[in-house]
DOBA-920403 format. One record per residue (C-alpha): residue number from 1; residue in one letter; x negated, y negated, z negated. Coordinates in pm, 1 decimal. Layout:
<seq: NUM | type: a | x: X | y: Y | z: Z>;
...
END
This chain:
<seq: 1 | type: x | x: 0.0 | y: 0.0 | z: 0.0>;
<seq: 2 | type: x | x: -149.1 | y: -351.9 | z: 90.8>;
<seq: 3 | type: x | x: -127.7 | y: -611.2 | z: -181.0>;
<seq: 4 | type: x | x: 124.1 | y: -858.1 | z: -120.1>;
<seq: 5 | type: x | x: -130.1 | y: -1146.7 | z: -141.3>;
<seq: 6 | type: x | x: -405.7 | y: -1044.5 | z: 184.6>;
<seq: 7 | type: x | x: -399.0 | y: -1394.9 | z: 317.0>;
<seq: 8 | type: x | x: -506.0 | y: -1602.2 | z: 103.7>;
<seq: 9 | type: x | x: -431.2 | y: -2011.6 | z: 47.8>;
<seq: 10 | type: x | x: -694.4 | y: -2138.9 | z: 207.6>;
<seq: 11 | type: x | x: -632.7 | y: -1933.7 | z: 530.0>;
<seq: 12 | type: x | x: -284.8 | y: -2016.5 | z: 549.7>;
<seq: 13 | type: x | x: -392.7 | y: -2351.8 | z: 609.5>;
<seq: 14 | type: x | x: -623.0 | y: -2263.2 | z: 853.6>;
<seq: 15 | type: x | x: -340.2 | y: -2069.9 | z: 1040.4>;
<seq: 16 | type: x | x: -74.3 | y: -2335.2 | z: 1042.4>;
<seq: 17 | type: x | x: -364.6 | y: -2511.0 | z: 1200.9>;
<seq: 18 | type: x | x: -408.7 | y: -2291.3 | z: 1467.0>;
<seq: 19 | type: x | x: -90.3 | y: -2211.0 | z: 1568.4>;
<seq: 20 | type: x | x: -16.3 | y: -2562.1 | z: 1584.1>;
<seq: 21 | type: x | x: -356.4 | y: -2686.0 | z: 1803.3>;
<seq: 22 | type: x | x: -236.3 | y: -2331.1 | z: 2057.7>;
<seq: 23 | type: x | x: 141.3 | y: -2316.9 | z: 2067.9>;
<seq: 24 | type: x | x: 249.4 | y: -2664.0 | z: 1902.8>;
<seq: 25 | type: x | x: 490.5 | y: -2519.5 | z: 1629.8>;
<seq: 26 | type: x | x: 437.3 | y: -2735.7 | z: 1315.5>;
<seq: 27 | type: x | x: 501.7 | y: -2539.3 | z: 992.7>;
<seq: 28 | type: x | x: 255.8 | y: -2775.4 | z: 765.7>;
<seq: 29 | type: x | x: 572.9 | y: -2915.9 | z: 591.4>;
<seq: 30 | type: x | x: 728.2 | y: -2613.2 | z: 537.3>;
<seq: 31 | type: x | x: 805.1 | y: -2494.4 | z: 191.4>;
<seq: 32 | type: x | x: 377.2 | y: -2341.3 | z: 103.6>;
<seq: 33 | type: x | x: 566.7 | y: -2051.9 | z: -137.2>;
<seq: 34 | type: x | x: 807.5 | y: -1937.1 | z: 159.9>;
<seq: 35 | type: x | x: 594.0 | y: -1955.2 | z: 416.7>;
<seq: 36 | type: x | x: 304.1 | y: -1751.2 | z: 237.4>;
<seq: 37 | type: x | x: 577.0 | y: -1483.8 | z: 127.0>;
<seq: 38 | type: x | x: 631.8 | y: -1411.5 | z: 483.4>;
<seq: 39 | type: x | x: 283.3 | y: -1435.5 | z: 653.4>;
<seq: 40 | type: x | x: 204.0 | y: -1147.0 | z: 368.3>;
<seq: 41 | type: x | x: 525.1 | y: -989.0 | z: 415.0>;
<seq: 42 | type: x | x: 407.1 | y: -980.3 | z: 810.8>;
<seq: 43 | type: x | x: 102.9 | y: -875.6 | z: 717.1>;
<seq: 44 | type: x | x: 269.9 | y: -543.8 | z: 545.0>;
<seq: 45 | type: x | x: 502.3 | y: -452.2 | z: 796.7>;
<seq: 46 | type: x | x: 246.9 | y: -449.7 | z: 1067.0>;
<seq: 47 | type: x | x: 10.1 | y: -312.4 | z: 908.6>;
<seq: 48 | type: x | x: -294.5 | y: -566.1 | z: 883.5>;
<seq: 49 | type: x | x: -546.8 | y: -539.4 | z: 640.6>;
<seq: 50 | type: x | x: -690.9 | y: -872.6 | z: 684.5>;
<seq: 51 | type: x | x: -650.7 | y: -1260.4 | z: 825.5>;
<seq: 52 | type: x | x: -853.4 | y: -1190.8 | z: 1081.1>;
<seq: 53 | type: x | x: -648.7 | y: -974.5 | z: 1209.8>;
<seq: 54 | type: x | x: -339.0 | y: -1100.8 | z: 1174.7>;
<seq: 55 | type: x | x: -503.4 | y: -1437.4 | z: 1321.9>;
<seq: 56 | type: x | x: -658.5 | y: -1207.1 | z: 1650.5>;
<seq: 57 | type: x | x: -284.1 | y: -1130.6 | z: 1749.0>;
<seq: 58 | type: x | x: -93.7 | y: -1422.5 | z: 1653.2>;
<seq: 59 | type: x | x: -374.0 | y: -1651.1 | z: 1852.3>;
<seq: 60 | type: x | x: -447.4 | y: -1404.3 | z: 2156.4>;
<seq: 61 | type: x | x: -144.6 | y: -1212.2 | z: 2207.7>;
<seq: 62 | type: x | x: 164.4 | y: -1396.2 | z: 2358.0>;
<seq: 63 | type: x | x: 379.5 | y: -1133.4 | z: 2312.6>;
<seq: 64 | type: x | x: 338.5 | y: -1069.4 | z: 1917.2>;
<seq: 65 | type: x | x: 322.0 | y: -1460.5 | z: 1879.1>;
<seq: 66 | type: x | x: 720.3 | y: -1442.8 | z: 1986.9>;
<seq: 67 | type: x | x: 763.7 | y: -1171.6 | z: 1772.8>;
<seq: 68 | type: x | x: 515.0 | y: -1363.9 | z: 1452.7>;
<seq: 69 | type: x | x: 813.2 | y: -1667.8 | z: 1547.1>;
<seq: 70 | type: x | x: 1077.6 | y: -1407.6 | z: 1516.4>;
<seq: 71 | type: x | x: 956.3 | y: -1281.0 | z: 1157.6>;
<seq: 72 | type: x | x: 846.7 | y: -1624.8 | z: 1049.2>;
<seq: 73 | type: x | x: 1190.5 | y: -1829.9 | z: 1138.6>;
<seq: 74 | type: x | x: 1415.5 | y: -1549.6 | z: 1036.7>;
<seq: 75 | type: x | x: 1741.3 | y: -1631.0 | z: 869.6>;
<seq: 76 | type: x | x: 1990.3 | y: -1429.7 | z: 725.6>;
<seq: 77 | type: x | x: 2329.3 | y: -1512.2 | z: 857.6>;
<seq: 78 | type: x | x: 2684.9 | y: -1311.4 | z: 888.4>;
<seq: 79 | type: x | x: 3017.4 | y: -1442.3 | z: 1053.0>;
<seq: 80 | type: x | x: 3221.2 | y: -1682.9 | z: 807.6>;
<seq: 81 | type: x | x: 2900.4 | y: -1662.3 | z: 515.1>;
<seq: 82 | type: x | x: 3025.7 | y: -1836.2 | z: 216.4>;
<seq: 83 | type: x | x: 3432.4 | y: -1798.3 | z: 276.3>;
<seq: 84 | type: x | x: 3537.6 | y: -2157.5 | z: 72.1>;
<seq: 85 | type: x | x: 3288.3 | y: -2323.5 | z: 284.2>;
<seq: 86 | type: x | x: 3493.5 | y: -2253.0 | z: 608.8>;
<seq: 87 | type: x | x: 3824.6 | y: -2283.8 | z: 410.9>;
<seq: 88 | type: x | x: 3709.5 | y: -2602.1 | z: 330.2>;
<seq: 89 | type: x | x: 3652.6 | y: -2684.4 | z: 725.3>;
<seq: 90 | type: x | x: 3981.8 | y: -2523.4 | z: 806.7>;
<seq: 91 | type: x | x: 4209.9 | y: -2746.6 | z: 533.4>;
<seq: 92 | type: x | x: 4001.3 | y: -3033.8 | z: 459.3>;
<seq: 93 | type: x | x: 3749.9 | y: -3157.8 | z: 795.3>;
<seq: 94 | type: x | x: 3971.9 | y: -3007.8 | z: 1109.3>;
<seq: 95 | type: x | x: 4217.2 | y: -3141.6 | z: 1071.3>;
<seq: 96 | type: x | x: 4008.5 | y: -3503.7 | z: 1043.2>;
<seq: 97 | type: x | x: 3801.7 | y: -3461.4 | z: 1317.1>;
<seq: 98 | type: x | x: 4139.8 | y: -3332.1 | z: 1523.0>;
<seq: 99 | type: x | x: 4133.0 | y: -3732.9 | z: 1532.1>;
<seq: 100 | type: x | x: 3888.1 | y: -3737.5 | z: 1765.8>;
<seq: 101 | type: x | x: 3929.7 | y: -3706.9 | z: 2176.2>;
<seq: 102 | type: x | x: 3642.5 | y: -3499.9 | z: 2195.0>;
<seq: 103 | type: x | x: 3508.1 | y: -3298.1 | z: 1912.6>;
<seq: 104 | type: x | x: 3117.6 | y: -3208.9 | z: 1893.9>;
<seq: 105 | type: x | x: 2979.3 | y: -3004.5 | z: 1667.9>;
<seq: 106 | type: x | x: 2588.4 | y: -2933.6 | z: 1592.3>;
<seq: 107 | type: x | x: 2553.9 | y: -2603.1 | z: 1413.6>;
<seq: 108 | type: x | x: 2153.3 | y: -2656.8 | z: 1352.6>;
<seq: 109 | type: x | x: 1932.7 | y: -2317.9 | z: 1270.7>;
<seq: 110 | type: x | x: 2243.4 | y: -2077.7 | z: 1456.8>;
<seq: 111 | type: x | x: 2015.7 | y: -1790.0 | z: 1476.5>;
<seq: 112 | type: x | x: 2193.8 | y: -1509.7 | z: 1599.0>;
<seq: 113 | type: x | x: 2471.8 | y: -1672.2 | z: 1634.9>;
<seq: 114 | type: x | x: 2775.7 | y: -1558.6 | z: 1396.9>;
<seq: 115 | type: x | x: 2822.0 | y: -1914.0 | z: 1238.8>;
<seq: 116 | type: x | x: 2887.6 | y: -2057.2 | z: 1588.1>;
<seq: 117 | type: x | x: 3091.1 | y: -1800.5 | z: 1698.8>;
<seq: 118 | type: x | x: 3289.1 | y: -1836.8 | z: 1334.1>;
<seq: 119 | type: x | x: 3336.2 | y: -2223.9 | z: 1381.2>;
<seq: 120 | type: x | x: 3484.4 | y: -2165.2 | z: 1761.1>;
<seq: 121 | type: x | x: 3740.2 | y: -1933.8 | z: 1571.5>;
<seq: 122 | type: x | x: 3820.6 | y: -2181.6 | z: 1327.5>;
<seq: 123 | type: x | x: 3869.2 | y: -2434.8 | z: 1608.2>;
<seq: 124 | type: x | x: 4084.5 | y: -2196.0 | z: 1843.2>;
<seq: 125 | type: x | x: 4321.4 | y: -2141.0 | z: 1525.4>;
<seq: 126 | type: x | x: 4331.7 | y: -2480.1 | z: 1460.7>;
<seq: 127 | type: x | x: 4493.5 | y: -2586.8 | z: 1826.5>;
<seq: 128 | type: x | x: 4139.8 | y: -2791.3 | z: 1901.3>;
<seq: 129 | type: x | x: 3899.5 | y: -2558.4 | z: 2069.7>;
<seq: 130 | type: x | x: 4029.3 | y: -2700.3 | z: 2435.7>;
<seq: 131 | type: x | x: 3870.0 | y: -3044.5 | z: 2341.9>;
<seq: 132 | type: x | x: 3549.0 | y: -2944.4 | z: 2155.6>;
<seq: 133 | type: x | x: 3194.0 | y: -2877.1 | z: 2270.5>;
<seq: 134 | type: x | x: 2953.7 | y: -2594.7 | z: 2006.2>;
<seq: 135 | type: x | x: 2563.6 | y: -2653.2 | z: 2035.9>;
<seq: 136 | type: x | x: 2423.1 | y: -2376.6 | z: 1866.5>;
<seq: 137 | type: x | x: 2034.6 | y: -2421.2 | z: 1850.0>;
<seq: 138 | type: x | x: 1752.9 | y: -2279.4 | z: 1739.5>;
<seq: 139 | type: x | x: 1381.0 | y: -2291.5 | z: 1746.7>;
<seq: 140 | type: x | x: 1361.2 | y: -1875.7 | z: 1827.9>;
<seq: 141 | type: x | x: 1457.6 | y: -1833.9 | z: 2134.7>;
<seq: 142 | type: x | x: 1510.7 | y: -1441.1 | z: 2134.0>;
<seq: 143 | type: x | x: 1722.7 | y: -1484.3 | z: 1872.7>;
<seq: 144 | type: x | x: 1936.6 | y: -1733.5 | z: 2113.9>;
<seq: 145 | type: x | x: 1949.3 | y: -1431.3 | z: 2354.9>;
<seq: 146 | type: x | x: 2154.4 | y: -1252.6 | z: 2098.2>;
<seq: 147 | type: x | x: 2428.0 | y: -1491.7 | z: 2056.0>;
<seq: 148 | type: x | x: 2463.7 | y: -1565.3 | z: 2421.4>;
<seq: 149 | type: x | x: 2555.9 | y: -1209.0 | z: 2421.6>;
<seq: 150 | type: x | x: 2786.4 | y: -1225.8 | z: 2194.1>;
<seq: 151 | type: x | x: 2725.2 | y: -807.0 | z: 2078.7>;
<seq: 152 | type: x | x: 2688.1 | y: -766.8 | z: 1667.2>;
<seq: 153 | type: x | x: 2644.2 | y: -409.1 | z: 1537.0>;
<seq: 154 | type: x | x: 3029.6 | y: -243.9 | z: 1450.5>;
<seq: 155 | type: x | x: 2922.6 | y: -187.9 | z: 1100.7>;
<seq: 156 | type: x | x: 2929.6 | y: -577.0 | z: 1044.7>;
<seq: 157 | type: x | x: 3270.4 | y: -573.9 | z: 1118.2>;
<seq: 158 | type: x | x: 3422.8 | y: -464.3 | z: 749.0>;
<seq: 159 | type: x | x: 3202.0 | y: -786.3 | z: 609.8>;
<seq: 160 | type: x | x: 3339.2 | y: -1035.9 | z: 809.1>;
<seq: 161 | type: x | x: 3700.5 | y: -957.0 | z: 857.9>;
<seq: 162 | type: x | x: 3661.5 | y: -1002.5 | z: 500.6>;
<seq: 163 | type: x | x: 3503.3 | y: -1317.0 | z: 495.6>;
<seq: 164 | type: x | x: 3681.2 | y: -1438.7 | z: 778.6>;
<seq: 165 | type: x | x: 4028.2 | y: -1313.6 | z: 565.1>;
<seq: 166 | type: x | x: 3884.1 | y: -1487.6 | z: 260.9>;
<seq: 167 | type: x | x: 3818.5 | y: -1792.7 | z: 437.2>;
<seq: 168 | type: x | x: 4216.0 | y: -1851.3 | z: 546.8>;
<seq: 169 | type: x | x: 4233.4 | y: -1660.2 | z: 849.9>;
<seq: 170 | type: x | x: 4560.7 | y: -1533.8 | z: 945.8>;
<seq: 171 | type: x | x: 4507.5 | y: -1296.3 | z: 1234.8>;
<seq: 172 | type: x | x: 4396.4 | y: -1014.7 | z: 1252.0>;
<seq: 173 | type: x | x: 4016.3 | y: -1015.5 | z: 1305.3>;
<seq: 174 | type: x | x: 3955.5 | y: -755.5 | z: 1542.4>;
<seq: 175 | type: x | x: 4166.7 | y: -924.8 | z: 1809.3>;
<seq: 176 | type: x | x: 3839.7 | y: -1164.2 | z: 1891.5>;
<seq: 177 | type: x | x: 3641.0 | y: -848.9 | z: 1983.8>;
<seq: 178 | type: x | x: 3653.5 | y: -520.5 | z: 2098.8>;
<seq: 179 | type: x | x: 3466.5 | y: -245.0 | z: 1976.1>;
<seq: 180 | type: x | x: 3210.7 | y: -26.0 | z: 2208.0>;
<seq: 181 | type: x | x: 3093.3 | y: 300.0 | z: 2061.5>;
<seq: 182 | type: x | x: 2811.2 | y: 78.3 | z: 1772.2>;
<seq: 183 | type: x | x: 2847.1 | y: -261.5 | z: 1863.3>;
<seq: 184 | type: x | x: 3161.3 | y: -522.5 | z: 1855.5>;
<seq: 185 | type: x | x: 3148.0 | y: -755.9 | z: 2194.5>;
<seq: 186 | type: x | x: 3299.5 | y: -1053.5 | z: 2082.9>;
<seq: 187 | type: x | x: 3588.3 | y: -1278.2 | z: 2330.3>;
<seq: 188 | type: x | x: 3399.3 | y: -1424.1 | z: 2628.8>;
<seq: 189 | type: x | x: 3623.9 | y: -1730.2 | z: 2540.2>;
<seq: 190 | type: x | x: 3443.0 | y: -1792.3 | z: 2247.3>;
<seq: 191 | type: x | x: 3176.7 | y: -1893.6 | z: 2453.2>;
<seq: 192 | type: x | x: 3340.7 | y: -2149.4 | z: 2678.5>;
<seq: 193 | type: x | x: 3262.0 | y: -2373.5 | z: 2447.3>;
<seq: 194 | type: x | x: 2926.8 | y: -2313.3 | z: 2290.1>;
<seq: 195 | type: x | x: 2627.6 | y: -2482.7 | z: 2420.8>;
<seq: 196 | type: x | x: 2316.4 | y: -2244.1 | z: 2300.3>;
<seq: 197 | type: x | x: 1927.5 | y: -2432.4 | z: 2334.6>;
<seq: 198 | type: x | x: 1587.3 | y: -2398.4 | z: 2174.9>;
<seq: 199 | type: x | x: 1562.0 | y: -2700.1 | z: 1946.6>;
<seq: 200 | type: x | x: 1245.5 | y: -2760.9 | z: 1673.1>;
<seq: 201 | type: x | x: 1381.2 | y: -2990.4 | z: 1419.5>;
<seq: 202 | type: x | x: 1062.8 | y: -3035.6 | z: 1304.1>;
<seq: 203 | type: x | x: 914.0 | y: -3202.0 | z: 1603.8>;
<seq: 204 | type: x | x: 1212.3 | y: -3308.8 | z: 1826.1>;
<seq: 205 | type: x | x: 1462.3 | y: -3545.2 | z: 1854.8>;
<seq: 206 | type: x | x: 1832.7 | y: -3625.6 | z: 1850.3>;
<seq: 207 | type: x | x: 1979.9 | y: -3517.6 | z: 2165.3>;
<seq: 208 | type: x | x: 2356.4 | y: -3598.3 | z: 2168.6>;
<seq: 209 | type: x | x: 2614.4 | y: -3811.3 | z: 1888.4>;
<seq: 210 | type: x | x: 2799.1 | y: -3552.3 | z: 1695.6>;
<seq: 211 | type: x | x: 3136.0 | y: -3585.5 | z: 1457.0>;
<seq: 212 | type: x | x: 3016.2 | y: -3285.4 | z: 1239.4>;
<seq: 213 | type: x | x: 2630.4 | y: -3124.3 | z: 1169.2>;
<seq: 214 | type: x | x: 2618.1 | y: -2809.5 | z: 982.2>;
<seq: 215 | type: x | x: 2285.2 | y: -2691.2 | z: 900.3>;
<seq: 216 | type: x | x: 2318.1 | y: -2392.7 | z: 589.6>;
<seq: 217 | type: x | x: 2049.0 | y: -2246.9 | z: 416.0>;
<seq: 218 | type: x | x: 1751.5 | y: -2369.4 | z: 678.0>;
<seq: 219 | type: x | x: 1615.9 | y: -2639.0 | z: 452.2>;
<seq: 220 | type: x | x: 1550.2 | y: -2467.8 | z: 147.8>;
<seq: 221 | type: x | x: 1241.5 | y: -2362.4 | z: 357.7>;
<seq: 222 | type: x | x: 1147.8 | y: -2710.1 | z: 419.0>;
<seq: 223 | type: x | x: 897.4 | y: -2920.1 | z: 191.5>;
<seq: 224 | type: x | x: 1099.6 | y: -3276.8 | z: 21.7>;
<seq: 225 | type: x | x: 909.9 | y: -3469.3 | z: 316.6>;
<seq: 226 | type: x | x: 1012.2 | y: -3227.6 | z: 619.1>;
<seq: 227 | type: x | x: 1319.2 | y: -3231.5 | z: 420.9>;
<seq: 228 | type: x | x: 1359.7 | y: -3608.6 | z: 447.1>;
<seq: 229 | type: x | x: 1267.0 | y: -3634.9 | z: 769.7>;
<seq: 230 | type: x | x: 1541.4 | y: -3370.0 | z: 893.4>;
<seq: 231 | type: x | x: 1832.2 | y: -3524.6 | z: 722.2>;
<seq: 232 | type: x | x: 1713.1 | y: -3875.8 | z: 948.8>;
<seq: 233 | type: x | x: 1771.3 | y: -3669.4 | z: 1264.7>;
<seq: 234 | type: x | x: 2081.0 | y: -3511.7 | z: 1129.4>;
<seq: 235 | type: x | x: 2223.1 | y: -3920.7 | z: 1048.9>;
<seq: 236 | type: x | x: 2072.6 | y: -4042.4 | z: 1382.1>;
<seq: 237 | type: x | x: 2304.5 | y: -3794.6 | z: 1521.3>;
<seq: 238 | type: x | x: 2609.0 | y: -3811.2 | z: 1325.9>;
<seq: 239 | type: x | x: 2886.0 | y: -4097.5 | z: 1434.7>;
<seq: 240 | type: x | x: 2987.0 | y: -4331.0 | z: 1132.9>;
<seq: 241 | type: x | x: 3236.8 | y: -4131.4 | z: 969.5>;
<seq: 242 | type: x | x: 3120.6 | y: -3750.9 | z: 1069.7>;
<seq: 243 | type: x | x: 3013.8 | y: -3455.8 | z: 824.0>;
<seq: 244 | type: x | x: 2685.4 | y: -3327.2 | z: 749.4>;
<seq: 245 | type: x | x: 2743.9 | y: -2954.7 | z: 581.7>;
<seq: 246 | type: x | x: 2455.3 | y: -2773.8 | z: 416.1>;
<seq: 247 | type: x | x: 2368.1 | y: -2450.8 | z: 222.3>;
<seq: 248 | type: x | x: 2471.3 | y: -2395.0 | z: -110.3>;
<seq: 249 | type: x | x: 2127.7 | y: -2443.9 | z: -235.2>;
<seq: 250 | type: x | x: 2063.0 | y: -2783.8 | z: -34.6>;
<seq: 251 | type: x | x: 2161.6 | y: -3114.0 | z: -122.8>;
<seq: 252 | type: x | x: 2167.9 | y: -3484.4 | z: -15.7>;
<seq: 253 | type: x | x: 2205.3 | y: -3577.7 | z: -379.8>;
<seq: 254 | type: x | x: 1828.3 | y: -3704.0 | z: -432.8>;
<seq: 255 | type: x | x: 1784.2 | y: -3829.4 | z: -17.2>;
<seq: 256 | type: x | x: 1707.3 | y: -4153.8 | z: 83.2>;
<seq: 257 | type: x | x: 1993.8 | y: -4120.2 | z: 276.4>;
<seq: 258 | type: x | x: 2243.9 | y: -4073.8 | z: -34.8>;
<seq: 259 | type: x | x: 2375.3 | y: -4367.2 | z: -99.2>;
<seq: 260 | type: x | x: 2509.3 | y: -4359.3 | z: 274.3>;
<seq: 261 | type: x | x: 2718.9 | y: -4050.1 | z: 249.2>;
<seq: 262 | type: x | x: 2969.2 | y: -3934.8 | z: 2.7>;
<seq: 263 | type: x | x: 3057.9 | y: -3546.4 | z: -104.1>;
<seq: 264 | type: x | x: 3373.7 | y: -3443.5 | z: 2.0>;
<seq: 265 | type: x | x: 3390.9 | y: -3103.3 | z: -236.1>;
<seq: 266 | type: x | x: 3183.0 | y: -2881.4 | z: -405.7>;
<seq: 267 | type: x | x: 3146.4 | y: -2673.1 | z: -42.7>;
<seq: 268 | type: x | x: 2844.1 | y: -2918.5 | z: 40.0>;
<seq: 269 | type: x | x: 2936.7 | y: -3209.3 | z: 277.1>;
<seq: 270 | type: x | x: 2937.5 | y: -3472.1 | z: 281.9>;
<seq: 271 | type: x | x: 3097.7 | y: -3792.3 | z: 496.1>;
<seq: 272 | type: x | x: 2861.6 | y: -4043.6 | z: 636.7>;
<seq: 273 | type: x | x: 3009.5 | y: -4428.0 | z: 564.4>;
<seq: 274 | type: x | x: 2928.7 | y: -4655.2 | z: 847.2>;
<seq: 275 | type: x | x: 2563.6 | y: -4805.7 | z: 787.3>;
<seq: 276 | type: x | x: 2472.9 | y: -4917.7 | z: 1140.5>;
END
């Protein structure tokens, strides 16, 4: 058995280094104590013994860098996660933003996809999916690939019928998917909607004016700075008056940006007042 702590501080930084002066990814604001969790946990499941070799393959082998992204960016994530936070967009922020001609909707760090896929349900139910647009990004792209197909293993299903059931849904859950042998395909009109793109909120910028930003349980990987610096993309993209929604462990309670927002509930969002 390897011992959990083969790369040591010191070569972390010297990594993050690298990785950003070859590929450009920036992780020297992410959270040191996350970030050094997974390089080791890396480091166990493929077997290296050392830095050096773990730094041979990430810097000279395109192939496992994707898959070093993969392991590094990894977030856990099930359809309608956290039921009261989507009952909370179903009763309290739909049927504000149903205001709106057009409805757009950032759903930041969408990895595979099930929270995008989850907020076009919500939308469909709620009579407003005709005038929305979804942008689901992410800065993995193979994990993109996955929710533009839209197939999630059959054994997920039990979980999130429940969750979606929890959350105030009143259908029946299997009618937005049908089941093939393992895997559920979900409703191709799900995706009419959803916009799916390789986005680095580290290191780029806003790219459209959104009513609603929900970004769960991506910043609690994030140092206060990177942190800070995220939630000014997030209001440079948010119209006076839109939500921001975050993970149960995040908070805008000690931002800069604070005192321009207001928390709706205890479900984590919070309403920007107009500031421009």
């Amino acid at each position: 058995m390897l011992e959990p702590s083969i790369v040591k501080e010191n070569e972390i930084e010297h990594l993050i280094k690298d990785i950003y002066e070859s590929y450009g990814y920036d992780f020297s604001l992410y959270s040191r104590a996350s970030f050094t969790r997974r390089i080791n946990r890396i480091c166990m499941m493929d077997r290296f013994t050392s830095y050096a070799e773990l730094r041979y393959q990430v810097l000279n082998e395109p192939d496992y860098f994707k898959h070093f992204i993969e392991q590094i960016t990894v977030n856990v994530t099930e359809m309608f996660r956290d039921p009261m936070f989507f009952k909370s967009l179903r009763e309290k922020i739909l049927p504000q933003l149903g205001t709106f001609p057009l409805i757009r909707i950032w759903v930041a760090g969408c990895s595979t996809g099930e929270e995008a896929y989850s907020i076009a349900i919500l939308l469909k139910e709620a009579g407003l999916y005709h005038k929305c647009l979804i942008y689901g990004t992410d800065i993995n792209p193979s994990v993109l690939e996955t929710a533009r197909a839209g197939v999630f293993p059959m054994y997920q299903m039990k979980t999130y019928s429940e969750n979606y059931m929890l959350s105030g849904g009143k259908k029946d859950f299997s009618d937005y998917y049908t089941a093939n042998y393992d895997n559920a395909r979900f409703d191709k009109a799900l995706q009419e909607k959803l916009i799916l793109s390789t986005h680095n909120l580290v290191s780029d910028s806003s790219f459209n004016s959104f009513q609603l930003v929900i970004c769960r349980n991506v910043l609690i990987y994030f140092d206060k700075e990177l942190q800070e610096r995220v939630f000014d993309l997030f209001d440079a993209s948010l119209e006076n008056l839109g939500y921001l929604a975050l993970g149960s462990k995040e908070t805008l309670r000690f931002s800069n940006l604070n005192k321009f927002y207001h928390q709706v509930d205890d479900q984590k969002i919070w309403k920007k007042v107009d500031h421009n």
